[in-house]
C-alpha positions in Angstrom: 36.4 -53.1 -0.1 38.1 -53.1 3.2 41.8 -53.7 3.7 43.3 -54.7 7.1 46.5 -52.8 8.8 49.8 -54.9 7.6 52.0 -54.6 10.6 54.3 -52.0 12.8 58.0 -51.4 11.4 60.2 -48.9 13.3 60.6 -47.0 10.2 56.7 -45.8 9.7 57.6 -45.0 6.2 57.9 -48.6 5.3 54.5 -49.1 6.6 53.4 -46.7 4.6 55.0 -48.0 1.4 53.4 -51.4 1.8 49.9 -50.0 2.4 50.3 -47.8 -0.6 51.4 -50.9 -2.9 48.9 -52.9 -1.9 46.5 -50.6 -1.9 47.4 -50.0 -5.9 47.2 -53.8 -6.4 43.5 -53.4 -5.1 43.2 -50.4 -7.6 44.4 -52.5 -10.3 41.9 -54.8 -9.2 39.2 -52.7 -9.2 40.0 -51.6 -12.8 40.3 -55.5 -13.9 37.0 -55.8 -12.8 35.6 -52.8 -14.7 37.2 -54.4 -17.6 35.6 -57.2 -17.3 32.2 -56.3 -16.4 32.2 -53.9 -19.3 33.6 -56.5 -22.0 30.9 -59.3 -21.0 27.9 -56.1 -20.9 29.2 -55.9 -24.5 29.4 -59.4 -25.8 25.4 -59.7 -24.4 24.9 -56.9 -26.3 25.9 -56.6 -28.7 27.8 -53.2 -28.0 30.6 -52.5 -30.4 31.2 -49.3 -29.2 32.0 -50.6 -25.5 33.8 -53.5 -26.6 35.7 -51.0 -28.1 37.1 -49.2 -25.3 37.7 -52.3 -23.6 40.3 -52.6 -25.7 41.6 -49.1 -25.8 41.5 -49.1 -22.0 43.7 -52.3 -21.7 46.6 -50.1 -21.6 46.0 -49.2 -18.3 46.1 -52.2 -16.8 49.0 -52.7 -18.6 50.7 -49.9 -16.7 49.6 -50.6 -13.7 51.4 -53.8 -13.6 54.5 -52.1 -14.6 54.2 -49.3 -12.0 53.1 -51.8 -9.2 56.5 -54.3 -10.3 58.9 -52.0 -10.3 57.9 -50.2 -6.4 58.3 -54.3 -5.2 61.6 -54.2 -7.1 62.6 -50.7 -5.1 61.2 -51.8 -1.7 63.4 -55.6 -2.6 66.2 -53.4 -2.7 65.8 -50.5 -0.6 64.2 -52.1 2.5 65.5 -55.8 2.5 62.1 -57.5 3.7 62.1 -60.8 5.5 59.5 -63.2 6.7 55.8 -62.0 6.1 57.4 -58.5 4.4 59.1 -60.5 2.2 55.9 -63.0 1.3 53.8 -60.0 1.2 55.6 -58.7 -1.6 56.4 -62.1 -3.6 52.7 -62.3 -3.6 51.6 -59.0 -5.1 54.3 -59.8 -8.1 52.6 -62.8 -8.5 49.0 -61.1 -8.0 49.6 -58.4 -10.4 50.8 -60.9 -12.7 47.5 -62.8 -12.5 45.3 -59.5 -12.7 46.9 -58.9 -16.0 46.5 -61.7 -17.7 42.8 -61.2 -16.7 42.9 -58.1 -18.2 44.4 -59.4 -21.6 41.2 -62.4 -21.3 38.6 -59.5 -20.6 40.4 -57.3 -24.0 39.2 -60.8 -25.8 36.0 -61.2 -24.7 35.8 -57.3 -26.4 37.0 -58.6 -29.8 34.8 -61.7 -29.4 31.9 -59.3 -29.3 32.7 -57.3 -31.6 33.2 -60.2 -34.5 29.7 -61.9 -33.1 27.9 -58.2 -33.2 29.0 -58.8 -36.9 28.3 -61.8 -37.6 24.5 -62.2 -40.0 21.5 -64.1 -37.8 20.2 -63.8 -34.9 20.4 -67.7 -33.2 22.2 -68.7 -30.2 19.9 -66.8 -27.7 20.1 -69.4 -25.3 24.0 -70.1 -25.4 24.4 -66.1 -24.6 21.7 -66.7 -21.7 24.7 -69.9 -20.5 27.5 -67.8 -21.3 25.8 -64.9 -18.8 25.6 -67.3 -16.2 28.8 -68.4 -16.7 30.3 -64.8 -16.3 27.8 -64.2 -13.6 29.9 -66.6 -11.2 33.3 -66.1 -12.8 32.6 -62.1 -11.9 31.7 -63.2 -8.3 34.8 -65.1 -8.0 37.3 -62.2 -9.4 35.6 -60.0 -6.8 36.3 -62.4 -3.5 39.6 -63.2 -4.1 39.7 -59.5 -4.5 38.9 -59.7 -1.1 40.6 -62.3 0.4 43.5 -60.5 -0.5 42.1 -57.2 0.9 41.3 -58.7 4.1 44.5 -61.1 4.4 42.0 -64.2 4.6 43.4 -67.9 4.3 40.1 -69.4 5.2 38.0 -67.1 2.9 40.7 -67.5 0.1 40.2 -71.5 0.1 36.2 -71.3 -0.1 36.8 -69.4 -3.2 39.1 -71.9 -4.4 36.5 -74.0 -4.5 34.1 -72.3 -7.0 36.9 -72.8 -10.0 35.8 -76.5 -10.1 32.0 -75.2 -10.2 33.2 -73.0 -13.0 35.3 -75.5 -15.2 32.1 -77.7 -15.0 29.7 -75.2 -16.6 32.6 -74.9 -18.9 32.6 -78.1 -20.1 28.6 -78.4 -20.4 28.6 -75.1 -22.4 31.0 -76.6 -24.7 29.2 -79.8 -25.1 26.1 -78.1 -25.8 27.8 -75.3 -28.3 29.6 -78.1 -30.2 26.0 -80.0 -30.4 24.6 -76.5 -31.5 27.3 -76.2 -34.4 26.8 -79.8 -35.8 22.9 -79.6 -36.2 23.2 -76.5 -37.7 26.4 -75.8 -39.7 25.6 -71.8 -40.5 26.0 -71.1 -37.0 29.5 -72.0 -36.6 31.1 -68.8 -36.6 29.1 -67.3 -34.2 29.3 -70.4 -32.2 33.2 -70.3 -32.4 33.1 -66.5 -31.2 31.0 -67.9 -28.4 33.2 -70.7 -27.8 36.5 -68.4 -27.3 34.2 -66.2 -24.9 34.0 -68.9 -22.5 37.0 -70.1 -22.8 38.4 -66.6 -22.0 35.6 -67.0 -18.7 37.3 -69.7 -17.5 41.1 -68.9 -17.9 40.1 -66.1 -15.8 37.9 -68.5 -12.9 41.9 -70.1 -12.9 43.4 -66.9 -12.5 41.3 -65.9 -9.7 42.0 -68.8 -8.1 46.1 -68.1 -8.3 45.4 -65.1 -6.2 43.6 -67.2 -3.7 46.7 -69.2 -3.1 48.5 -66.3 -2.9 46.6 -65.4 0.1 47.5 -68.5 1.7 51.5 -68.1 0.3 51.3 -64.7 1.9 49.8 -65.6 5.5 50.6 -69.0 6.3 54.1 -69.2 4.3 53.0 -72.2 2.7 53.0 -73.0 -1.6 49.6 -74.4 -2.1 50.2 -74.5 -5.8 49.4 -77.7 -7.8 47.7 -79.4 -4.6 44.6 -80.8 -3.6 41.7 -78.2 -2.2 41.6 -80.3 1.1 45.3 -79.8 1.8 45.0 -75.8 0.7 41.8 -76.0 3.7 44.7 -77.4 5.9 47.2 -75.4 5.3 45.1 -71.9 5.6 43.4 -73.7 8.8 47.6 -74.4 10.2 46.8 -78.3 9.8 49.6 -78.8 7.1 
């Protein structure tokens, strides 16, 4: 993933200190996504073992967030930042923030996995086949707001905005259908349930994803594009606000 050059300070070190924190929130990223990858590989399956060490590994993320807060806390107080500085690191606090709560989602996809590896019978073939294609383009999404951030992109940031709403739609259908599933045949229900809370987890992360999007936007345009419309985030990246 390529990252783009922040800016020119007089003091060189502070450019240095905000390449290497952001570069860490991209590290941090890159393990999220390993995280996840891993815990949906188990949940399809049924890998125990891997579902496992997604859940010993969640640790590191954890420390990661810690390490990454508390260099923004130093730089707060050490350098003073202002205008885009300042954004810049308001938005990896919030990033980071975001990242590990999509850690903690990916950790329950592992349990999830390992309570359906354990549950008897072997139905629900084609709800695993929806809840693949469901991680399929919640994975994709993770990754380009990965990017967006990399690459400081407002514009590319809003387009994947707009696959959370393609996301919370397959959502819902999955749920319709696995609550259909459970009702014509009542032996599946704990399986179903574990399948349930899967894709649950899928989509908490698709609205995490999309946090860091608006991050972007925060941290190149100055603008909040929380809790508004995606037409007035396209205006606001675009400088039509």
């Amino acid at each position: 993933m390529e990252t783009t050059s922040i800016g020119h300070h007089i003091s060189q070190q502070f450019n240095v200190e905000l390449e290497e924190i952001r570069n860490r929130v991209l590290s941090m990223g890159g393990k999220v996504e390993e995280q996840l990858a891993n815990a949906v590989t188990a949940m399809l399956e049924g890998d125990t073992a891997q579902a496992g060490q997604v859940v010993q590994n969640d640790y590191q993320v954890n420390a990661m967030e810690v390490m990454i807060d508390e260099e923004c806390s130093r730089i707060l107080a050490r350098r003073q930042p202002a205008a885009f500085d300042l954004r810049l690191i308001v938005a990896i606090i919030k990033t980071i923030t975001d990242l590990e709560r999509i850690g903690d989602q990916a950790e329950r996809i592992a349990r999830m996995a390992t309570e359906l590896a354990e549950c008897s019978g072997s139905g629900g073939s084609n709800q695993c086949l929806e809840l693949e294609h469901l991680a399929q383009h919640v994975k994709h999404m993770l990754h380009s707001s990965l990017d967006a951030f990399a690459r400081m992109d407002p514009e590319a940031a809003v387009e994947v905005a707009r696959l959370d709403d393609r996301i919370d739609k397959e959502y819902e259908s999955m749920m319709r259908q696995l609550i259909t599933f459970m009702m014509e045949d009542p032996r599946t229900i704990t399986r179903t349930l574990h399948l349930m809370w899967a894709a649950r987890a899928l989509e908490r992360i698709g609205d995490h994803a999309k946090n860091i999007c608006e991050y972007v936007i925060y941290m190149v345009k100055g603008k909040d594009v929380r809790h508004t419309s995606i037409e007035q985030m396209e205006a606001e990246a675009r400088g039509e606000g």
